[in-house]
N, C-alpha and C positions, 0 to 999 in steps of 0.2 A: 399605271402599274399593272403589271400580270397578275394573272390569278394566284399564281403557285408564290410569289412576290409577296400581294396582300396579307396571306394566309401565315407566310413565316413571320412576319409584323405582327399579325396578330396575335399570333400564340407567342414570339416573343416580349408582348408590353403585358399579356394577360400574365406570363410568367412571372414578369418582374412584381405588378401588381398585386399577384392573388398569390403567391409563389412559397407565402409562408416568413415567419421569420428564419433570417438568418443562422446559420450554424458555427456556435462561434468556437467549435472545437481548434481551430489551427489560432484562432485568436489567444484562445487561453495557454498555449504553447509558447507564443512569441511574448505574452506579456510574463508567465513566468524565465522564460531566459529573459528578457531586459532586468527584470529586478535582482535573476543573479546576478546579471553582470554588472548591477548597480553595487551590488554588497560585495563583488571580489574587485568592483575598481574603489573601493575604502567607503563609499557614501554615509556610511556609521559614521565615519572617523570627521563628518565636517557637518556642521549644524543645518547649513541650510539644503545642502543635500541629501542630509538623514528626514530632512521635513517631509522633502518627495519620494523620498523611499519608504515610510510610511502611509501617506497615501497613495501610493501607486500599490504596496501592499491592502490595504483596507477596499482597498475601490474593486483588485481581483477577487479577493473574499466574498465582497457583496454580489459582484456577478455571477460569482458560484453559486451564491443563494438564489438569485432570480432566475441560473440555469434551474437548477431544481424546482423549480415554479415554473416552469416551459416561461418564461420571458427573456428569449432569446435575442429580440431586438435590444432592450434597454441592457442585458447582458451583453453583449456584443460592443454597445457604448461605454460601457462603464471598463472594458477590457482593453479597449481602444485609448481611456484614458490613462487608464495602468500604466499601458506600454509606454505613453508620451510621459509620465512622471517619474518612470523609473530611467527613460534615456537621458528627462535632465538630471536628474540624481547623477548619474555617469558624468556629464558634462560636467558639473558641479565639481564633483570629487578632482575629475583630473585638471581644472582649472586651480582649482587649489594645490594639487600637487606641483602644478605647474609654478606656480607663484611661489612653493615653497622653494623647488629647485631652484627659480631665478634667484630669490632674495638669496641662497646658500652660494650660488656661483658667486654675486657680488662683494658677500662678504669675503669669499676666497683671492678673489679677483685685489680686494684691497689690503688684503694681509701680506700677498705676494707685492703689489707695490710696495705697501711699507719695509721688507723686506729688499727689498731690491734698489730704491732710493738710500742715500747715506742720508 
């Protein structure tokens, strides 16, 4: 390996190594829109969706707190996890939604039969 080669290795693993914690400013960005857009796809409105939407709320508060405590690493994780509990929140809600609109088609669906057979 060349020298100029070596040198960029270096300083690139001492970076990652020594380099500080994490900045988890764009963290806390994407995990408050994930839990908006937990609370405007209904996640209130369905139990086990509102579960995750609670704690994906609880979990960003706490890394707010640990940013204030420069613990930028373990804030960074706990923001991390946020984001993952408020997209199944998301998931949740519109699975429900989804299951609600099917069961409403089928009712419709056998209203218009009965209507339609003599």
């Amino acid at each position: 390996m060349s020298k100029p080669r070596s040198w960029s290795l270096a300083l690139a693993i001492a970076a990652l190594g020594c380099g500080g914690a994490p900045r988890p400013e764009a963290r806390i960005a994407s995990s408050q829109g994930a839990i908006r857009g937990a609370e405007e796809a209904g996640a209130e409105g369905v139990p086990q969706a509102t579960l995750h939407l609670k704690l994906a709320q609880e979990q960003r508060q706490q890394a707010l707190e640990l940013i204030k405590s420069g613990d930028n690493h373990r804030a960074d994780l706990l923001l991390a996890r946020a984001e993952a509990d408020a997209e199944l929140a998301v998931a949740l809600a519109r699975e429900a939604t989804a299951k609600a609109e099917a069961e409403k088609a089928a009712e419709d669906l056998e209203t218009l039969k009965k209507r339609i057979a003599p």
